[in-house]
N, C-alpha and C positions, 0 to 999 in steps of 0.2 A: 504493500500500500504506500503510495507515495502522492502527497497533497502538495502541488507549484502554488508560490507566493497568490496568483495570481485567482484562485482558486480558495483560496485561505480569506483572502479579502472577500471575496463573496461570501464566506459564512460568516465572516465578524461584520460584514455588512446586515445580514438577515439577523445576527442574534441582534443589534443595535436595532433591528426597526422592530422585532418580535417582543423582545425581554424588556426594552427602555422606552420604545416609544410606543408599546403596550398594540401595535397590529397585530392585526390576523394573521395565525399558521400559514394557513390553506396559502391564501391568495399572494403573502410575500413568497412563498417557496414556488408556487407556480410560476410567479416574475420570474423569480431568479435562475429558475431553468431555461427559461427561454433563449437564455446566452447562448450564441448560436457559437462565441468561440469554444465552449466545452464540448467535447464529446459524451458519448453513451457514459461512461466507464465514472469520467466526473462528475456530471450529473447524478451518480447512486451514489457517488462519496459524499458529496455536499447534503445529497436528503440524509442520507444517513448520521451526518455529523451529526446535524444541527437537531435531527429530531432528537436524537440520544443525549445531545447538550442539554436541553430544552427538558426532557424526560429527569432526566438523574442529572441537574444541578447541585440540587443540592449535597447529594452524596459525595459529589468529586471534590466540592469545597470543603467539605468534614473530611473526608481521608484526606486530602492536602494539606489542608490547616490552610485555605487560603480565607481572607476575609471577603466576604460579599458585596461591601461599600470601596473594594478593590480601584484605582485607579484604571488599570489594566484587565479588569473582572475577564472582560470578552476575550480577551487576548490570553489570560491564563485557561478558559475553560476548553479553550480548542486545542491548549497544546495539554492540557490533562488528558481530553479526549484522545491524543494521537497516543501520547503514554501508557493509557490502559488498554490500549491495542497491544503495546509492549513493542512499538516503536521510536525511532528516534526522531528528535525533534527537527525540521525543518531548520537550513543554516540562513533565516531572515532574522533583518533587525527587530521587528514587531516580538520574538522570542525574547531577548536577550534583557532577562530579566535580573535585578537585582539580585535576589535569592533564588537559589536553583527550585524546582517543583520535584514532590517527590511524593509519593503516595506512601500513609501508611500501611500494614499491613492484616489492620484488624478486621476479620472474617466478616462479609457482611450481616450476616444470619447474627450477630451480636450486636450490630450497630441499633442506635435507639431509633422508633419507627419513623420520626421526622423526616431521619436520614438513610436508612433500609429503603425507605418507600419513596423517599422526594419531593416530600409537600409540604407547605407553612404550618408551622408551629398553629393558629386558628385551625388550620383546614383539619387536623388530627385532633385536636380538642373537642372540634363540634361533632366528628365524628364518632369519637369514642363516646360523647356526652350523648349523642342521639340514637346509636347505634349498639352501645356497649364494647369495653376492646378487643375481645374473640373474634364478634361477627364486622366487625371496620378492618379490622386487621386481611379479615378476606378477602372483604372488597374491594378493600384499597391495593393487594397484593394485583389482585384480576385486572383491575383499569391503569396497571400497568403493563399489563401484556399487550404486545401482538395482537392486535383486533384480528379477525377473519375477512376474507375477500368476500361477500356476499352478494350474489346477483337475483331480480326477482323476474321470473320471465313473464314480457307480454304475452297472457293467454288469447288473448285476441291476434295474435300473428302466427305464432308459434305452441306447439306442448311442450310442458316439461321435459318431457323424454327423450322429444327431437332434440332440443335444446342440446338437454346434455350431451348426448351423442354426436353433435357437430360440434360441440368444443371440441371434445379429446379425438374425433375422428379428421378431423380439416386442420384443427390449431393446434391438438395435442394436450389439449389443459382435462386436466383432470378434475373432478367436482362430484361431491357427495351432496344429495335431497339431505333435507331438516326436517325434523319430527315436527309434525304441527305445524308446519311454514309451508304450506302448499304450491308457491308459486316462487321456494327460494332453491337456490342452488349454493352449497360452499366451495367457491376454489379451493384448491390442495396449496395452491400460496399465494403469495403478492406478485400479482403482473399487471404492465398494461395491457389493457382489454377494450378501452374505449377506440381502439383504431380498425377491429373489426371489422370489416363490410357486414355482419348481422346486425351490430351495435348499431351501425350505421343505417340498419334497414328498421333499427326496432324491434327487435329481438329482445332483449331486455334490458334493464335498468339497473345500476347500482345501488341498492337498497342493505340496511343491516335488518339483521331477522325480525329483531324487537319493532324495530318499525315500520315491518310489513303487517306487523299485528292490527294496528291499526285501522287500514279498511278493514278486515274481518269483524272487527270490534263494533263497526259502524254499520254493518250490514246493510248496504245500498239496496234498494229498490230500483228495479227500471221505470222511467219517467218521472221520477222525483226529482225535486230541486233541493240543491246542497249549497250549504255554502262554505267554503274554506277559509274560515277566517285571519289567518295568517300564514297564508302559503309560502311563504318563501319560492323555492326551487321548484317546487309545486311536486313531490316525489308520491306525496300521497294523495289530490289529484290524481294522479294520473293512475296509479294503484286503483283506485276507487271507479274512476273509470273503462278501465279494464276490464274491472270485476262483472261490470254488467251492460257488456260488449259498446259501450257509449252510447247507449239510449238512459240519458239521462241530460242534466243542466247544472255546471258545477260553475258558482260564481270563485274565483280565485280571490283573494284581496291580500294585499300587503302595502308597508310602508316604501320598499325597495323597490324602483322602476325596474331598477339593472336586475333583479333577481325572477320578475314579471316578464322579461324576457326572454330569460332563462328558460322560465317556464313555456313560453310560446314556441320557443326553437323545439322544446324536448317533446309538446305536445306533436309538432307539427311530425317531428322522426317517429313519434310512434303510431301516426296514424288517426291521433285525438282530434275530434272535431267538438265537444260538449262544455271544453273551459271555456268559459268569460274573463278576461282578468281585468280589474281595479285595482285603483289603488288606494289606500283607506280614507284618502279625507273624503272620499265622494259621498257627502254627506246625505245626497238623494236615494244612494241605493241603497242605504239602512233603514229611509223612511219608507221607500218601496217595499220593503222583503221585511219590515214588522212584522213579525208572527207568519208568514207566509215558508216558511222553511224546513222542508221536510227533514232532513241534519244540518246539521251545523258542526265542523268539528273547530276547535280552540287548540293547534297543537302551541301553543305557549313561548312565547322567549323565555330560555331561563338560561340557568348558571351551566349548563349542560355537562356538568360533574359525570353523568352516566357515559359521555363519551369521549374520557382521559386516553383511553387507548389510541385514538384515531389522533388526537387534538389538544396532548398533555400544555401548550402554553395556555389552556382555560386555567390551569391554576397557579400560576404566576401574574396574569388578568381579574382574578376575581378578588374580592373581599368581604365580609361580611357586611359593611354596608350594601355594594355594590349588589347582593342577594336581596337584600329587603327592598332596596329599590324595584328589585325584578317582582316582588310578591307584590307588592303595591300594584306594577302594570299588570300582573298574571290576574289580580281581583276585577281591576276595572274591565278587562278584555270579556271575561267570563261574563261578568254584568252585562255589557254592551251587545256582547254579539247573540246571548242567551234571548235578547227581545225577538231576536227574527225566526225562534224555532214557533212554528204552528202547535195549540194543541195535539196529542198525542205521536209529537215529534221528537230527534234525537240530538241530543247534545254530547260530543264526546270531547272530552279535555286531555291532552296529553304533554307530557313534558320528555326530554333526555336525559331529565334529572333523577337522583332517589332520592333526592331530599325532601323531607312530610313538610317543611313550611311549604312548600314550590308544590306539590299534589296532593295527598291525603287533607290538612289543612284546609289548604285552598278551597277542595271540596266542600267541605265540611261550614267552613267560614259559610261559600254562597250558596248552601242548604238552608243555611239559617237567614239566609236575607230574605226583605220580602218575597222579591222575584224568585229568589233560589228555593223557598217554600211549594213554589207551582211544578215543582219538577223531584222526582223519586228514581233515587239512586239504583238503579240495577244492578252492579259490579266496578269495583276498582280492583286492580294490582298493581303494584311495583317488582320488576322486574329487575332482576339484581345479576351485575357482571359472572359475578362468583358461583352463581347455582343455574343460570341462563346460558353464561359462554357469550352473551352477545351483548351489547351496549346497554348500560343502563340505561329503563327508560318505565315510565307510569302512563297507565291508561286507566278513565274512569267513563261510564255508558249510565249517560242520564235520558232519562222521558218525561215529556211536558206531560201532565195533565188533561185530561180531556174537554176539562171548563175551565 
């Protein structure tokens, strides 16, 4: 393994816009591949650094003894990273530190869970406080692993079976069905897959299992009117209409243009004709679809703790304020978008969290509101890394009322 200067600046570029200027994973490591001077080969180096920097920070600064209000923090954590490779250091200036680095050599399995695990002294407190230490300890162990590759096939293009079969028959990828995930596939590893010509035909979606749950949860009807009230990407949309070959009327809504977009490209690749999208101030289409709404699902902004595996700088981004702000908008969403479910209509609320303030609460809080009085709880779960295998993530299925 060998990291050129020039290559090293782009991860201490990405840890600076990720870790300090507190951006998003995703979309700085997507820029940063686009460097058309790297090749294949550094391209996997740089994701790999930097997600593992990002992942076990903290660990490397405890075995180091480095301090974390560091001068140089960025610049010591990439050449810890090359170190516990059990490589030698890169002969650039940016190296050439006062005190050499050196790792101690105490076993992990003894280190205290802050630093075992890699996360804020708060984030293990409230865990252990909410969770108790045996079952956080799980948890926390799980959402640091390796997520799985999971894809959900468009049943409307394709079956399952075909699916499978032209993976490993044409691409050679290998993929095992999920118990109870009827429309999931797991790759056997981490590959690109979006370059496919099926991808490309809408064949399927990248979905994690837990959040295929979801349409199932909401059980569509053909010719009913949905509304999605914070779609994002629109992944469940489009799930949803799948489900019931797109004889149906899914309003999309979100704050995000560029994400409404999104959604419109990925509708258009799979064939989707039944989204609408909005964007949320359209203050007329809430006054239209008052009580007129066959579902409604609320999948939530939250802390999205349930999906560390995929997306470990959420907790170096998060706070304990920064949570209660999220409970705050998760009550008023619920309130707002609950007016447009029709009598003996569906409301489903879900989050990528496991956290009870962010779902269980939640629920519970707007059962007790006026509004929340007209509608009786069918089922919730929390779905947990550790006994799932797949992203933490809460689904709750409510029904208006019939007066």
């Amino acid at each position: 393994m060998k990291l050129h200067r020039n290559l090293i600046l782009g991860i201490h570029f990405g840890l600076q816009k990720i870790l300090t200027d507190e951006e998003a994973l995703r979309p700085t490591l997507a820029s940063l591949l686009k460097n058309k001077k790297w090749g294949s080969r550094d391209r996997r180096l740089l994701a790999e650094c930097l997600l593992e920097i990002i992942r076990w920070k903290n660990r490397f600064l405890y075995l180091s003894n480095v301090n974390p209000n560091d001068a140089d923090i960025h610049w010591k954590l990439i050449a810890l990273w090359i170190l516990s490779k059990g490589e030698e250091l890169p002969t650039i200036e940016e190296f050439n530190f006062s005190d050499p680095l050196k790792f101690n050599n105490q076993p992990i399995d003894t280190l205290p869970r802050v630093y075992k695990e890699s996360i804020p002294d708060w984030m293990d407190q409230m865990g252990v406080q909410i969770f108790g230490s045996f079952f956080w300890e799980k948890e926390i162990k799980a959402l640091n692993e390796l997520s799985p590759l999971v894809i959900r096939c468009n049943t409307r293009i394709c079956h399952l079976d075909k699916l499978q079969q032209v993976l490993f028959n044409e691409y050679g990828i290998k993929s095992e069905k999920i118990l109870d995930i009827p429309e999931g596939l797991r790759l056997s590893h981490h590959q690109k897959i979006t370059h496919l010509p099926i991808f490309k035909k809408g064949w399927f979606e990248i979905q994690d299992a837990n959040s295929q749950r979801v349409a199932a949860w909401a059980a569509p009807k053909k010719n009913s009117l949905i509304v999605d009230a914070c779609a994002g990407g629109g992944g469940k949309s489009l799930h949803i209409a799948d489900l019931i070959d797109d004889k149906i009327k899914i309003h999309a809504i979100d704050i995000n243009e560029s994400k409404l977009n999104q959604l419109k490209q990925r509708a258009l690749r799979n064939g989707i004709k039944s989204i609408e999208t909005h964007l949320a101030n359209e203050n007329e289409l809430f006054e239209r679809l008052n009580k007129k709404a066959d579902l409604v699902l609320v999948d939530a902004p939250c802390s999205g703790l349930g999906t560390l595996r995929r997306n470990p700088a959420i907790k170096w981004h998060l706070n304990p304020e920064k949570i209660n702000k999220l409970c705050t908008l998760q009550a008023s969403l619920l309130i707002k978008n609950a007016q447009l479910v029709k009598p003996n209509g569906t409301l489903i609320y879900a989050t990528c969290s496991i956290l009870p303030q962010e779902n269980s609460n939640q629920i519970h809080q707007f059962l007790a509101s006026p509004l929340g009085s007209q509608f009786n709880l069918e089922k919730e779960t929390t779905f947990f890394t550790h006994t799932s295998f797949y992203d933490g993530f809460f689904i709750a299925r409510m029904v208006r009322n019939s007066n």
